[in-house]
C-alpha positions in Angstrom: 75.3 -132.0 42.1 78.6 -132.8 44.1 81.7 -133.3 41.7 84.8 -134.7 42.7 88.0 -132.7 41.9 89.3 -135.5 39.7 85.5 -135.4 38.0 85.8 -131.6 38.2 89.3 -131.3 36.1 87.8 -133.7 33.4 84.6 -131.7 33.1 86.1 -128.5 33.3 88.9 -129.7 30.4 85.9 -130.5 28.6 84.2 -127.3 28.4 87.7 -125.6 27.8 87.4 -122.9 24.9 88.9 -124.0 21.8 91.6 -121.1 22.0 93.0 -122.6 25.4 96.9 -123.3 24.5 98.1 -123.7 28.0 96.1 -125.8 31.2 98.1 -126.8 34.3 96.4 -128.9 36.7 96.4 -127.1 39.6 99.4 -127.1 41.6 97.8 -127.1 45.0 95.7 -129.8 43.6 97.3 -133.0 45.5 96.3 -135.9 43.3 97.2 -134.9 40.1 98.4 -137.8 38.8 95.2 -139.6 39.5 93.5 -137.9 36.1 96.0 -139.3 33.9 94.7 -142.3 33.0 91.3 -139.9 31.8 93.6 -137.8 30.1 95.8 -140.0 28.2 94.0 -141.4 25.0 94.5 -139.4 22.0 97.3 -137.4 23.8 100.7 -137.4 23.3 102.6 -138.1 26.9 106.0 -136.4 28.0 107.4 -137.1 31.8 110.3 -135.1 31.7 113.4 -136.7 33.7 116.6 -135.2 35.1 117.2 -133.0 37.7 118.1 -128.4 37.8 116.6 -128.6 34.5 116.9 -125.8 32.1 114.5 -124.5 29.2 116.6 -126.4 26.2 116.4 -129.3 28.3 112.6 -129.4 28.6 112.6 -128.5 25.3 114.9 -130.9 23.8 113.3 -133.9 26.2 110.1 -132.8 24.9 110.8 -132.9 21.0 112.7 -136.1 21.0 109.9 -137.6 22.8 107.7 -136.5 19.5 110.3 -137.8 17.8 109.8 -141.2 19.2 106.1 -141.1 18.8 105.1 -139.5 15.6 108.4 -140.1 13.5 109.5 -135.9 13.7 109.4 -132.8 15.8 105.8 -131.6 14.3 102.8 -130.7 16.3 100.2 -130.8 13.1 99.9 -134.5 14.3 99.2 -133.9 17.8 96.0 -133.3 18.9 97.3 -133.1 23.0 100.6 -133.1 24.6 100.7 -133.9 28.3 103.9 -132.6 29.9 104.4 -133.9 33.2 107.0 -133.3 36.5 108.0 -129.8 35.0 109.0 -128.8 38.2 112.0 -130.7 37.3 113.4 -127.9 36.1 113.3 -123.8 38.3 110.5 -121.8 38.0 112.3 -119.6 35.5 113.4 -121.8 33.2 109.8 -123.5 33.1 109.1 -120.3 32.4 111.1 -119.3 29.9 110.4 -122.9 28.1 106.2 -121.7 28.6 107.5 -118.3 26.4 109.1 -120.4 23.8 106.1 -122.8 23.5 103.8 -120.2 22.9 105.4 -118.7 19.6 105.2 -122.5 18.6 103.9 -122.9 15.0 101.0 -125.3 15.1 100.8 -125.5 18.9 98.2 -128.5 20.2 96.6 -127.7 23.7 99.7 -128.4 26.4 98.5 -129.7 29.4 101.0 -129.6 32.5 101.5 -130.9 35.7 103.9 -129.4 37.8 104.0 -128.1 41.7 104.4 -124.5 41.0 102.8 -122.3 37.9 105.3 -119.9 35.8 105.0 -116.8 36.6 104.0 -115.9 33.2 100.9 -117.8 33.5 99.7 -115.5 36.2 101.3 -112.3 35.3 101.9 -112.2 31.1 98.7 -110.9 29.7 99.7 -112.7 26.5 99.9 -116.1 28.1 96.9 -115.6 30.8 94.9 -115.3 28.1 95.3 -118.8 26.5 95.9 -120.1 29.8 93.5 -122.0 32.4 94.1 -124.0 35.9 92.0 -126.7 36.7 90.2 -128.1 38.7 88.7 -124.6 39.8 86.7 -125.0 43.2 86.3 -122.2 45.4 85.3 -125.3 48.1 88.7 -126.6 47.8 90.9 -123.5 47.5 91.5 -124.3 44.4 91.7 -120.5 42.2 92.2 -120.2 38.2 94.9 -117.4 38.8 95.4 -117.0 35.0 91.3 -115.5 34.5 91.4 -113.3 37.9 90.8 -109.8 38.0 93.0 -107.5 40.6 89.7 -106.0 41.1 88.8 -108.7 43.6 92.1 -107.7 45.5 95.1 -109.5 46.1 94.0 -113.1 46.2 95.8 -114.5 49.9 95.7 -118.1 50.2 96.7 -119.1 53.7 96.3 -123.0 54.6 96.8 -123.5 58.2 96.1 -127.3 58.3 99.6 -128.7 57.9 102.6 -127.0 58.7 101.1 -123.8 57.3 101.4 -122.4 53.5 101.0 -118.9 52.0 100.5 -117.8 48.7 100.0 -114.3 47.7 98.3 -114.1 44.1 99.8 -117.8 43.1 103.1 -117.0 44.4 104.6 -118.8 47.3 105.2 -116.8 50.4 108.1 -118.4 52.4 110.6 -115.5 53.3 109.2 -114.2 56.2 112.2 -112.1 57.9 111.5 -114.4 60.9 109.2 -116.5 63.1 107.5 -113.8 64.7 106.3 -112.2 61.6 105.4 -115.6 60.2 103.7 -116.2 63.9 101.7 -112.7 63.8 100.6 -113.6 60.4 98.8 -116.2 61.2 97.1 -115.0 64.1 95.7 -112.4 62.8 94.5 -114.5 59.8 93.2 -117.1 62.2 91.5 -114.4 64.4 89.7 -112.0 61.8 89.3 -109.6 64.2 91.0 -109.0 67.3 91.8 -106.1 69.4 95.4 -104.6 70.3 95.7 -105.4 74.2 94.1 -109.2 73.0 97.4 -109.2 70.6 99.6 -107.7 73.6 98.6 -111.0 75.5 99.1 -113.1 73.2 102.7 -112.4 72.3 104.4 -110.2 74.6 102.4 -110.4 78.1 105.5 -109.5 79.9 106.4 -106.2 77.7 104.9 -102.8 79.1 102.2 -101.1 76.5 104.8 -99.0 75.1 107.0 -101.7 74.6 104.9 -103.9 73.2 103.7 -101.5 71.1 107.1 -100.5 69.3 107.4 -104.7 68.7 104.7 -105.2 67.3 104.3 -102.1 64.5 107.8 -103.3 64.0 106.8 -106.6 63.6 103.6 -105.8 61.7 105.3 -103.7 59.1 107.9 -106.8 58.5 104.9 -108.5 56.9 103.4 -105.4 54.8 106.9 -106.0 53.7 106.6 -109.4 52.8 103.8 -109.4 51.2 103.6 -106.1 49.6 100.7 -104.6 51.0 99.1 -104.5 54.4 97.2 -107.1 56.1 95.2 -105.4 58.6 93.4 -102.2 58.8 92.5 -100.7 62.1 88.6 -99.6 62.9 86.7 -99.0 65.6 89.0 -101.0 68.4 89.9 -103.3 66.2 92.5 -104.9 63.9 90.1 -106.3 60.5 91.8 -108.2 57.6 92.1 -105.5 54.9 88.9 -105.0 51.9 91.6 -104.9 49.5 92.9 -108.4 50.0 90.7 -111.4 49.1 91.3 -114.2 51.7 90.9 -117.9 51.4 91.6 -119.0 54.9 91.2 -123.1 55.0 90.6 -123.2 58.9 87.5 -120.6 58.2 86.5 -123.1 55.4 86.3 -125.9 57.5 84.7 -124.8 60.5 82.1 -123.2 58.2 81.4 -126.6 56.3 80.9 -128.2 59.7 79.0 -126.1 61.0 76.7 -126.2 57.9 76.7 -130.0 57.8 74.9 -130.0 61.2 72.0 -128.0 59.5 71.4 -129.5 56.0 69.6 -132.5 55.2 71.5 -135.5 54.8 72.9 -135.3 50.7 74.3 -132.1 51.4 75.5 -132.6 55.2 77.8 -135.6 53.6 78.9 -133.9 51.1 79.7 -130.8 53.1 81.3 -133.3 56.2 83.9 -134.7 52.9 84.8 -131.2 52.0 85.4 -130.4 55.2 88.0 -133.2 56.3 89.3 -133.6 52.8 90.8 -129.9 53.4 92.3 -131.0 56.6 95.3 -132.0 55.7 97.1 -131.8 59.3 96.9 -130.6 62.7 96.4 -126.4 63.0 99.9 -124.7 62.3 102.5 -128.3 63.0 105.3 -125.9 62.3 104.2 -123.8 65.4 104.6 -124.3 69.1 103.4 -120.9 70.5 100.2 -121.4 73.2 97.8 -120.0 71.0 98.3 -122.0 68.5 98.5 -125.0 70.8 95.2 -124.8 72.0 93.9 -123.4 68.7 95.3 -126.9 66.6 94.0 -128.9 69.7 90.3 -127.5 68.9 90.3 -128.1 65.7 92.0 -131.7 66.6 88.4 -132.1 68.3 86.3 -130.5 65.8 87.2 -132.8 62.9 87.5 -135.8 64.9 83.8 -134.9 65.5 83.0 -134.3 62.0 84.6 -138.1 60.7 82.7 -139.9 63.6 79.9 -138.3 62.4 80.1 -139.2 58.9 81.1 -142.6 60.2 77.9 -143.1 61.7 76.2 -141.9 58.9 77.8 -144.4 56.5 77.4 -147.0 58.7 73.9 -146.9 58.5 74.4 -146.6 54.7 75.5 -150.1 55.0 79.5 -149.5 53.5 80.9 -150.9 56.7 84.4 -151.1 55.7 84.1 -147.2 54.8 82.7 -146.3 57.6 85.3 -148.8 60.0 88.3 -146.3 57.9 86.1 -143.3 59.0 86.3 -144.6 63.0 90.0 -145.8 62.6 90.9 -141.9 61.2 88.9 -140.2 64.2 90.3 -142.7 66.9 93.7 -141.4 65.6 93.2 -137.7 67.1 91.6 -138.9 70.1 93.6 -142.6 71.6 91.7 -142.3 74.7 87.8 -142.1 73.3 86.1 -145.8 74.8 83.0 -145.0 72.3 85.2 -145.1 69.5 87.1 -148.2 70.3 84.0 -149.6 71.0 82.7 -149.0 67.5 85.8 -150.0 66.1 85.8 -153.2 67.3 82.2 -154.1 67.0 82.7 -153.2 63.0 85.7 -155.9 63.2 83.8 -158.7 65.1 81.5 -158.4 62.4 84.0 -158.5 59.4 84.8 -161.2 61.4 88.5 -159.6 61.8 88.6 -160.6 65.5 91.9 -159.9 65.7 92.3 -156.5 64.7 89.3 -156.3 66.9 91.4 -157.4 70.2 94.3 -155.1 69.2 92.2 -151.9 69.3 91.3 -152.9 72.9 94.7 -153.9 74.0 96.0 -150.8 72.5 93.6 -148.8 74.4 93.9 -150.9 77.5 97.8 -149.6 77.2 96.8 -145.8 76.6 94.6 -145.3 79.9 97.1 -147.3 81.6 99.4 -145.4 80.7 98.2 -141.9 80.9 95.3 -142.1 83.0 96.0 -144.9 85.1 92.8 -146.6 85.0 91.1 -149.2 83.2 89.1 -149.6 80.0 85.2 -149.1 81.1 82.9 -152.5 81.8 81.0 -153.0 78.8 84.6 -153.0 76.4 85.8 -155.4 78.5 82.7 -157.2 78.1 83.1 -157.1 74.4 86.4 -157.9 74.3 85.8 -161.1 76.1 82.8 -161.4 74.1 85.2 -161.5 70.8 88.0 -163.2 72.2 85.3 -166.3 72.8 84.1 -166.0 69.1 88.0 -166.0 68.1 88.6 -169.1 69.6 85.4 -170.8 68.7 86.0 -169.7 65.2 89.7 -171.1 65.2 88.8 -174.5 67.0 85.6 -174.9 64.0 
């Protein structure tokens, strides 16, 4: 059975172990505040407020909000205490206020919502060990770093879609000693595999072999550097993401979920399809103008523009029209020039009787291929745009 993430952090709350002091909703899990309302009854609910923040602060927000509630500063009476926006205050001193809590007599289970996780919850064996993320969903990237084993390797969690994120065991990655490093990175991420003169191409196609060379051990040592360990290991010809890190790459993700939805029977090809675009979260690498990633972001542009006409069509014969009309609006959006798509577009509004919005697709792409392509939009659009215009006016004179 396909869970949600916001059914999967209610579930997984559930099933908590009674010894669980400490459970942060993920912080890479974008709609956190949607569980609150499933969270909120027989919990006590702090939003801290304030800006720089320190631990006395969170603490002394915290405790005369208790105040105000139960009548004194005493947790025997609270059975849950939800403290939300901690990341109003630096990632030390929510983790200094996490310390404090723990020693706290008569300590209720604490959930908390912030964008980052203390370090102690990743790192102090004390506190990892009463300590849980939710939701956890390998599918989504989504990793409880507080019960991981280094066993595994270093956990590297690279999302491409966007302007492109790393985190390193939980830990943001951001200083990178430069944009090559950062651009190298990724590439070598994105490929998997790749050999040295495909790299040499890629990055320094004017440079002789010897020059290119010194750049890029240079370069490739910068990010050993940064992220405390090395990346690649060299065998046989090639450059190979290293055995000991564990990588969850969200480009590999995706393509893989589309490429399984093509193959599975028609539950599980939706469900994988919404997996799928629900990680992409933006074009391939925004944040990076280099050719390769140019052509790589335009790709994946394609490949998940596919994926939601697809699942449009699928709904659509579902019957949910207005889901599958916001499935065709999404995919027309990475592709303005696609007639089939303003054709379905339209024909979905003509019969929501929107005729309208149903003319405004077509004018919009009458403008595009005028524009760009010089040329005009093909016979049978215009047909139904006529088609609709007639029912517009028939339907306004009625």
């Amino acid at each position: 059975m396909k869970f949600s993430a916001q059914q999967l952090v209610i579930r997984q709350i559930a099933e908590l172990e009674s010894d669980v002091r400490f459970v942060f909703v993920h912080p890479n899990y974008v709609q956190q505040h949607l569980i609150l309302p499933y969270i909120l009854d027989d919990a006590l609910y702090v939003r801290f407020e304030g800006k720089n923040l320190n631990h006395a602060d969170l603490r002394d927000q915290m405790n005369a909000e208790i105040q105000r509630i139960v009548g004194n500063v005493n947790f025997a009476h609270v059975n849950t205490l939800i403290l939300d926006e901690c990341d109003r205050a630096s990632k030390a001193e929510f983790d200094q206020f996490i310390r404090s809590l723990l020693h706290q007599p008569d300590l209720p289970r604490v959930i908390l919502l912030s964008r980052y996780a203390p370090p102690s919850a990743i790192v102090d064996e004390n506190i990892r060990k009463v300590t849980r993320f939710v939701p956890v969903s390998e599918s989504l990237m989504l990793w409880d770093y507080a019960r991981r084993s280094d066993a595994g390797g270093a956990l590297l969690e690279v999302r491409a879609l966007g302007e492109g994120r790393v985190q390193l065991n939980g830990e943001r990655v951001e200083d990178w000693d430069g944009l090559l490093p950062r651009a190298l990175f990724f590439y070598l991420v994105d490929r998997g595999m790749v050999t040295r003169n495909e790299i040499f191409e890629t990055f320094w196609p004017t440079l002789s072999a010897r020059e290119a060379t010194n750049v890029f051990h240079v370069t490739k040592r910068k990010i050993s550097e940064v992220l405390g360990a090395d990346l690649t290991v060299y065998w046989s010809g090639f450059y190979h993401i290293s055995p000991r890190i564990h990588l969850s790459y969200d480009v590999a993700m995706f393509s893989q979920m589309i490429q399984d939805s093509a193959v599975m029977g028609l539950e599980d090809s939706i469900a994988l399809a919404q997996q799928a675009i629900e990680l992409y979260r933006g074009d391939f690498l925004t944040s990076l103008n280099m050719p390769w990633a140019q052509r790589r972001r335009l790709d994946l542009r394609q490949t998940y523009g596919d994926a939601l006409i697809a699942l449009a069509k699928i709904t659509e014969r579902s019957g949910t029209r207005e889901e599958a009309l916001g499935l065709y609006l999404q995919a027309a959006a990475t592709n303005r020039q696609r007639e089939d798509l303003a054709q379905n577009i339209m024909r979905l509004y003509q019969e929501l009787g929107m005729h309208d919005d149903a003319l405004l697709v077509y004018r919009r792409l009458e403008d595009e291929l005028k524009n760009t392509l010089n040329v005009a939009p093909a016979r049978y659009l215009q047909d139904l745009a006529a088609l609709i215009e007639g029912e517009r006016r028939s339907s306004a004179s009625a």
